[in-house]
C-alpha positions in Angstrom: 0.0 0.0 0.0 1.1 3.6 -0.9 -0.4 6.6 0.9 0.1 9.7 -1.2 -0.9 13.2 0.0 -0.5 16.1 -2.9 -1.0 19.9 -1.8 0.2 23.1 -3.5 -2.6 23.9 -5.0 -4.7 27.4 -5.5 -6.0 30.6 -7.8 -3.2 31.8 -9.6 -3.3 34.4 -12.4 -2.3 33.5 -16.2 1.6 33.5 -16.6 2.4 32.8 -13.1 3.7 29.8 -11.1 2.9 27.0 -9.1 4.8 24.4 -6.9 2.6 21.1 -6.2 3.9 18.5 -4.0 2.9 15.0 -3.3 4.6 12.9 -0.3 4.3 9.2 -0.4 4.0 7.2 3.0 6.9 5.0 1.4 10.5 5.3 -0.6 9.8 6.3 -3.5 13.0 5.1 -5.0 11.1 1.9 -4.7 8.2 3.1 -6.8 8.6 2.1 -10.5 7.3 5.5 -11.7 5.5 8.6 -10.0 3.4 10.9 -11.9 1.2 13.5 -11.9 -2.5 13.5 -14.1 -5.0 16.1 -13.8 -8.9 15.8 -14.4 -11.2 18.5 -15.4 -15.3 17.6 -14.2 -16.9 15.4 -16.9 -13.7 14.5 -18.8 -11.2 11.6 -18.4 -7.8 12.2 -16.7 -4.9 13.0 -18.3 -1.2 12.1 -18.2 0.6 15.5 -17.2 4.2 14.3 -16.5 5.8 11.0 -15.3 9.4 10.1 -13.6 10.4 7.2 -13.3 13.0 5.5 -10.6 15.8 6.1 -12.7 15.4 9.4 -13.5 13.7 9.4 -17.0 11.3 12.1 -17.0 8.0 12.2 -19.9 5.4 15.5 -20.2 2.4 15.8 -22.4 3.0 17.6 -25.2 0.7 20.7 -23.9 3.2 21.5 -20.4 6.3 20.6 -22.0 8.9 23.6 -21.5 6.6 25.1 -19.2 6.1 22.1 -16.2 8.8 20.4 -14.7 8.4 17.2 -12.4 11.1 16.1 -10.0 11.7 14.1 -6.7 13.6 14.3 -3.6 14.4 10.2 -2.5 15.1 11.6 1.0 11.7 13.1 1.7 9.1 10.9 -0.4 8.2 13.7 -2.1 7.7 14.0 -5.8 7.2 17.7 -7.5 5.4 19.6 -10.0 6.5 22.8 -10.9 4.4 24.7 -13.1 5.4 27.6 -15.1 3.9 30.3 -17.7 0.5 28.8 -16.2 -2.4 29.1 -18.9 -6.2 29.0 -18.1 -6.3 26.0 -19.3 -4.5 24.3 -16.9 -7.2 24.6 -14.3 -7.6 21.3 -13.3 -8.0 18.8 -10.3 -4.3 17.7 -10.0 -3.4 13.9 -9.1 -0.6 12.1 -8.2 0.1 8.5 -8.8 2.9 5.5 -8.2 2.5 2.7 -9.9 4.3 -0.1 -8.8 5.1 -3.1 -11.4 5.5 -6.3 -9.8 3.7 -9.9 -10.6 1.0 -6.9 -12.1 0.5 -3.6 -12.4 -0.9 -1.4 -9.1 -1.6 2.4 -9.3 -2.0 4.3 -6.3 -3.4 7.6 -6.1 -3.8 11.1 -4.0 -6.8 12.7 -3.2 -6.0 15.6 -5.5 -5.6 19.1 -5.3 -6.9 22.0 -7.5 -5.3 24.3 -9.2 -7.5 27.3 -11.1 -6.0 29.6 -13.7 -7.3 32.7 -14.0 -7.0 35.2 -16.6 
């Protein structure tokens, strides 16, 4: 089991920036891959950036060179830093470990929102 707690989130105003953390109730450097999805009301979630244990980092096309996701192995805690913030980026932010054993088991936090305004 993996307890994951995000916060960081709030009104911010186009162009600006926002720090979301998430801290995990385990190592992360155990965790196969920690992410970050966000989910606007009535549409499916979304793959916003990914990092795995080793380092390799991915981003959806829309945040790339404006997001950046990162980790601190000491502290459980896995980052989102979000740049040049657009409207539409208002979102409900998640994160998520998935851990890859025998099968595949996603974990996730109870979200946090972030709203963009312009």
């Amino acid at each position: 089991q993996v307890q994951l707690v995000e916060s960081g989130g709030g009104l911010v105003q186009a162009g600006g920036s926002l720090r979301l953390s998430c801290a995990a109730s385990r190592s992360i450097s155990s965790i196969n891959t920690m992410g970050w999805h966000r989910q606007v009301l009535g549409k499916q979630r979304e793959l916003v950036a990914t990092i795995t244990s080793g380092g390799s980092t991915n981003y959806a096309d829309s945040v790339k060179g404006r997001f950046i996701i990162s980790r601190d192995n000491a502290e459980n805690t896995v980052y989102l830093q979000m740049n040049s913030l657009k409207p539409e980026d208002t979102a409900a932010y998640y994160c998520n470990a998935r851990l890859v054993t025998w099968r595949i088991r996603d974990y996730w936090g109870q979200g946090t929102q972030v709203t963009v305004s312009s």
